[in-house]
C-alpha positions in Angstrom: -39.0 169.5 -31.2 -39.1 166.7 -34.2 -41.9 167.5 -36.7 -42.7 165.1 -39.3 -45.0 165.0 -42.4 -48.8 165.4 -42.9 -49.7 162.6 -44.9 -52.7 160.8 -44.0 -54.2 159.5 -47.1 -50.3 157.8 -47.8 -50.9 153.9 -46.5 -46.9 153.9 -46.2 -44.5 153.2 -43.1 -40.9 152.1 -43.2 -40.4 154.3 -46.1 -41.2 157.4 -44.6 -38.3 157.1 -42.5 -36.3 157.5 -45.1 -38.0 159.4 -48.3 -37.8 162.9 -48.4 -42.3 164.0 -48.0 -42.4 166.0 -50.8 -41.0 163.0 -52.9 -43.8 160.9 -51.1 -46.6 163.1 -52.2 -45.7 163.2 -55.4 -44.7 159.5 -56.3 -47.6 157.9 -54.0 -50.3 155.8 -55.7 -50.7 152.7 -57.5 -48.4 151.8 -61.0 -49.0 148.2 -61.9 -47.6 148.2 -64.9 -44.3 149.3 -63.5 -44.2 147.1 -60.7 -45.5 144.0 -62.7 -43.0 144.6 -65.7 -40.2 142.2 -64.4 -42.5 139.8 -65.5 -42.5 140.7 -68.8 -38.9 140.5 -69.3 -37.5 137.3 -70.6 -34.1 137.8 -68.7 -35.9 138.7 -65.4 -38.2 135.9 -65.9 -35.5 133.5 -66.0 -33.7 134.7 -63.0 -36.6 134.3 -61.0 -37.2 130.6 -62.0 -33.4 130.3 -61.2 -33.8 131.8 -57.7 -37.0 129.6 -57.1 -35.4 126.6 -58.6 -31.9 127.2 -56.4 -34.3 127.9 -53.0 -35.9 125.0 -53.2 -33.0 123.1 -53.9 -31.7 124.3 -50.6 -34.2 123.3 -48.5 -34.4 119.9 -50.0 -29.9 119.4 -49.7 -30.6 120.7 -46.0 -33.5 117.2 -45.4 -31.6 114.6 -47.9 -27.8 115.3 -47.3 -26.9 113.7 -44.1 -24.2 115.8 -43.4 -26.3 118.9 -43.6 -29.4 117.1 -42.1 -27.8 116.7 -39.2 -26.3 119.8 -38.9 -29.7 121.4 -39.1 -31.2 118.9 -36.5 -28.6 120.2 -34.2 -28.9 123.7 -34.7 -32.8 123.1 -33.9 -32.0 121.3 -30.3 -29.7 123.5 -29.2 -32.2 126.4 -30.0 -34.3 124.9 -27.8 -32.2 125.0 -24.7 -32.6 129.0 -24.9 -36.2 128.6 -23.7 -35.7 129.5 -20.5 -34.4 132.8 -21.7 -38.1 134.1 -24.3 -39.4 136.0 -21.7 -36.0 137.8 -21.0 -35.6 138.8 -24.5 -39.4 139.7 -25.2 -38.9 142.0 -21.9 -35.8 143.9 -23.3 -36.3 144.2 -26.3 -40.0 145.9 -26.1 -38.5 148.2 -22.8 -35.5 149.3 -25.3 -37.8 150.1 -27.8 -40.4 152.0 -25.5 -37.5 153.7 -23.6 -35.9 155.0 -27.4 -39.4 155.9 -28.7 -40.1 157.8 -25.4 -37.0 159.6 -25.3 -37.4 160.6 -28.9 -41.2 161.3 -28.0 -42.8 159.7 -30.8 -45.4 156.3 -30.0 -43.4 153.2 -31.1 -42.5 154.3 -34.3 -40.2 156.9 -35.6 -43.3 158.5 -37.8 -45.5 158.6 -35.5 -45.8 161.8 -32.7 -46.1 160.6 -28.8 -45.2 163.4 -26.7 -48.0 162.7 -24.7 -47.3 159.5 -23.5 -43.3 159.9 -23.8 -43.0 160.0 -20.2 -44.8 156.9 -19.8 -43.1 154.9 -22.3 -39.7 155.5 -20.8 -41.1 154.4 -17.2 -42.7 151.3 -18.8 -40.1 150.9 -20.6 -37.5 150.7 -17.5 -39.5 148.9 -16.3 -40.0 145.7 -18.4 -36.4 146.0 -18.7 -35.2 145.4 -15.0 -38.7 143.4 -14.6 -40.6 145.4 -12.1 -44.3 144.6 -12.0 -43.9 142.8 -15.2 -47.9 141.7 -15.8 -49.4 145.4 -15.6 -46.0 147.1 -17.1 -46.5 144.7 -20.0 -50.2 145.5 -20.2 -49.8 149.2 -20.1 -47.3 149.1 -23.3 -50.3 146.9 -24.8 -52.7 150.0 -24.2 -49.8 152.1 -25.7 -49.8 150.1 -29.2 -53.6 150.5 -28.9 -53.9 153.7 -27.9 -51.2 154.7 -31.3 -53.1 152.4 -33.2 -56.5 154.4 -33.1 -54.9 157.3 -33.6 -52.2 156.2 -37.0 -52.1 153.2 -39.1 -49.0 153.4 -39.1 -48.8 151.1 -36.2 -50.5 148.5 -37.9 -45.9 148.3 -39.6 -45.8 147.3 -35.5 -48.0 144.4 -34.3 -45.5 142.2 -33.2 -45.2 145.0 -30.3 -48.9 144.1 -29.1 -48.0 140.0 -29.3 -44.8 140.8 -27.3 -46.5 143.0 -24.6 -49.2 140.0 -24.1 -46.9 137.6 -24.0 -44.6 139.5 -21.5 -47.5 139.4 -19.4 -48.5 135.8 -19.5 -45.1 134.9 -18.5 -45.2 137.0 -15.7 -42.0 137.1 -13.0 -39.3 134.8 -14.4 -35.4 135.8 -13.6 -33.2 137.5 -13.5 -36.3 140.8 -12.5 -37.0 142.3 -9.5 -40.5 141.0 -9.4 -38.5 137.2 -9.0 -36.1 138.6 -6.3 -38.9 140.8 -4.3 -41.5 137.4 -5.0 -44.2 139.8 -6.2 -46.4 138.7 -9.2 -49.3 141.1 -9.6 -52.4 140.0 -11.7 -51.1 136.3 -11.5 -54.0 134.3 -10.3 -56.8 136.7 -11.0 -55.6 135.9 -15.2 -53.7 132.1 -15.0 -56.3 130.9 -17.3 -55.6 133.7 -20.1 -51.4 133.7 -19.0 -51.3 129.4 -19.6 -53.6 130.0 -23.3 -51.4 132.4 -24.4 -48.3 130.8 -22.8 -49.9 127.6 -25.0 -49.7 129.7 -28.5 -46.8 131.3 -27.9 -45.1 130.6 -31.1 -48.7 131.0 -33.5 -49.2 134.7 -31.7 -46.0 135.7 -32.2 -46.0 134.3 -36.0 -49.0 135.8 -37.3 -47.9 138.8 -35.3 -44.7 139.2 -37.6 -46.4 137.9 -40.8 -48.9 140.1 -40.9 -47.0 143.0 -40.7 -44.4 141.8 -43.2 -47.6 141.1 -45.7 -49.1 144.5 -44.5 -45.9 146.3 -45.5 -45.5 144.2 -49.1 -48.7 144.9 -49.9 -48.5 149.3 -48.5 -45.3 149.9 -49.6 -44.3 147.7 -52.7 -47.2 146.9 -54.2 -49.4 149.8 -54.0 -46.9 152.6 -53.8 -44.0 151.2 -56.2 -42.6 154.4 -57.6 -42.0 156.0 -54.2 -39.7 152.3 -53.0 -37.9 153.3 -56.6 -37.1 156.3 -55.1 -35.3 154.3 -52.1 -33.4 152.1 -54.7 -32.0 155.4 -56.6 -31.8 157.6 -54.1 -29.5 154.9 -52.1 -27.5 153.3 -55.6 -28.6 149.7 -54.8 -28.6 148.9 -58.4 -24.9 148.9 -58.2 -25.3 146.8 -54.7 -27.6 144.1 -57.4 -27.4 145.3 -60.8 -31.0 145.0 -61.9 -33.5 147.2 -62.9 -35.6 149.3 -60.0 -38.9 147.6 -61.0 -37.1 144.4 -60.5 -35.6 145.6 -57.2 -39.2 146.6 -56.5 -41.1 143.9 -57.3 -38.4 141.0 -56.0 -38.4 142.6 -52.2 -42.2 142.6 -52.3 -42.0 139.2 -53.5 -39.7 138.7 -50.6 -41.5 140.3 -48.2 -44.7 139.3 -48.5 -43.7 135.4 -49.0 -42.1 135.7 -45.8 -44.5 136.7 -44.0 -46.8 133.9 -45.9 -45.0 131.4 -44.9 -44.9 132.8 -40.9 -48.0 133.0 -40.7 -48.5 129.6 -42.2 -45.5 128.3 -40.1 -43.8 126.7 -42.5 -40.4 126.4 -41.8 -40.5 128.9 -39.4 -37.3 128.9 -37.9 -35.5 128.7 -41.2 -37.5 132.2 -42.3 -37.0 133.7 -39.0 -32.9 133.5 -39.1 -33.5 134.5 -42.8 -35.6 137.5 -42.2 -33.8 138.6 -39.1 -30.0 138.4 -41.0 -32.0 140.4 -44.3 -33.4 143.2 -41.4 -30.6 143.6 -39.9 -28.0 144.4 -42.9 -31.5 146.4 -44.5 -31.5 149.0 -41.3 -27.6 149.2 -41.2 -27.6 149.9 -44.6 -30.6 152.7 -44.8 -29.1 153.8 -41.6 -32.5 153.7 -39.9 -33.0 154.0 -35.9 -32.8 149.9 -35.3 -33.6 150.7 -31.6 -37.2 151.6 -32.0 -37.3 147.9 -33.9 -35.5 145.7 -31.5 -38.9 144.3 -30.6 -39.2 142.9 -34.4 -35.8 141.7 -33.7 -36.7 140.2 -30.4 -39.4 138.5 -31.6 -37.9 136.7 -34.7 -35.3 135.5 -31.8 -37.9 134.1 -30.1 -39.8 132.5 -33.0 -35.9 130.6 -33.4 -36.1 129.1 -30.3 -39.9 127.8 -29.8 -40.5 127.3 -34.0 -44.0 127.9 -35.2 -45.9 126.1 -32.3 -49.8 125.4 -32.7 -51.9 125.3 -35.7 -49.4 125.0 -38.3 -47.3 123.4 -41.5 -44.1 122.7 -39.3 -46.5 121.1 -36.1 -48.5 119.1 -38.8 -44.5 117.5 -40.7 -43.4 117.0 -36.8 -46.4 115.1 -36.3 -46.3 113.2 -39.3 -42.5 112.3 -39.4 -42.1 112.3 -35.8 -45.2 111.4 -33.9 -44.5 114.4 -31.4 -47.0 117.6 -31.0 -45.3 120.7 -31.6 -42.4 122.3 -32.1 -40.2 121.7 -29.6 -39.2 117.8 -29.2 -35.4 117.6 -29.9 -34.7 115.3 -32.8 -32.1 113.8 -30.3 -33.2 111.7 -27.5 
């Protein structure tokens, strides 16, 4: 039987995967002048103008070098020929990561006890993943983030779980599932007008989804409990990965983390900051050795957010609009 640690009053979450609780305890709790002191520091100062300076000269190369404008132009159309495959990937990836967090009987999360519903989870997660009686499987694992989100806040380090389970749903019986081949699509007509709306905002749902949690975990982890992510950066030497101080380390992946998820749930440049975020992830979990298959959802879902861009109500829709006259995000640039 797994145990883990007693720690309500600790607004943490990835962290705790990986921080011993006694060290949590003791280093929880706010330390702005730790965390802020980067600031302060002439040489730290100046390499964040640099990086800020070098970013944006990135993204501007990538729009007024032809060579790499049209590279990027047709890296965005071919993304857009995976469409057919978003409700495949949201499907696997959120069975995987019920099926792991059942078997390991914890709700979602690694930190978060779920013996209770273990059982379930594995069967809904089975199912979503060979697609049988997608709609109400898909709905259930919504009532399962629900269900662990009135009972730990932890869950709140999750949400793109809940946008991927609607979403699952609103798509309903595409192939390859055995729902397609057996031509049964439960809870189809009774909820079209609520499947085609979210359907319609897939790419805002899934954004805000991602951003909010990346901006909830910035705000947690780094900003409020600094001296407990110094712990991660000692405890794993990753001032000799980046030799910088671990207030710097500290405050520049809150920085990160929380801009990210900004600009997601702005949608600016949202496929550009998806690949980004999904390539920093994935070396992050390798590196901290984390379980990355109770996150493949997260993973899933930046995928996704490659293929169909921000979508409605946002920066990228508005520049298409304006440069291109088309509504969206997905019109090819090529004809």
């Amino acid at each position: 039987m797994m145990t883990f640690p007693e720690i309500p009053s600790l607004p943490l979450a990835h962290v705790t995967y990986i921080v011993d609780p006694e060290k949590l305890e003791a280093l929880a709790g706010r330390d702005w002048i730790y965390l802020l002191s980067p600031l302060f520091d002439s040489f730290y100062l100046t390499l964040i103008v640099i990086t800020l300076v070098v970013t944006v000269g990135c993204f501007a190369a990538c729009e007024l070098v032809r060579p790499l404008r049209d590279a990027c132009r047709g890296i965005h159309d071919r993304l857009l020929k995976y469409n057919c495959f978003i409700p495949l990937v949201l499907r696997v990836s959120l069975g995987v990561a019920l099926v792991v967090a059942g078997t390991k009987q914890v709700l979602l999360l690694p930190n978060v006890p779920g013996e209770a519903l273990s059982t379930l989870e594995v069967v809904i997660g089975f199912f979503l993943i060979v697609g049988f009686m997608i709609r109400f499987s898909a709905l259930v694992a919504f009532g399962i983030f629900c269900f662990g989100l009135c009972t730990s806040h932890y869950l709140l380090g999750s949400m793109e779980t809940a946008a991927a389970a609607l979403l699952i749903a609103a798509h309903g019986d595409g192939p390859p599932s055995i729902d397609n081949i057996l031509d049964i699509d439960a809870l189809s007509r009774l909820f079209e007008p609520l499947w085609k709306r979210l359907r319609t905002h897939l790419g805002l749902l899934l954004r805000v989804a991602l951003g909010s949690t990346l901006i909830w975990l910035a705000i947690t982890e780094k900003a409020m409990n600094p001296r407990v992510c110094e712990a991660v950066v000692i405890d794993y030497n990753l001032e000799n990965v980046i030799p910088v101080s671990t207030a710097m380390w500290v405050f520049a992946v809150g920085v990160i983390e929380f801009a990210v998820g900004l600009v997601l749930v702005l949608g600016f440049f949202t496929r550009t900051f998806s690949i980004i975020a999904f390539l920093v992830l994935t070396l992050s979990f390798f590196y901290f050795r984390e379980e990355v298959a109770g996150h493949v959802t997260f993973f899933g879902s930046l995928l996704v957010l490659m293929i169909t861009g921000a979508g409605s109500f946002s920066f990228d829709s508005l520049i298409a609009y304006k440069t291109r006259q088309v509504r969206g995000t997905t019109s090819p640039y090529s004809p």
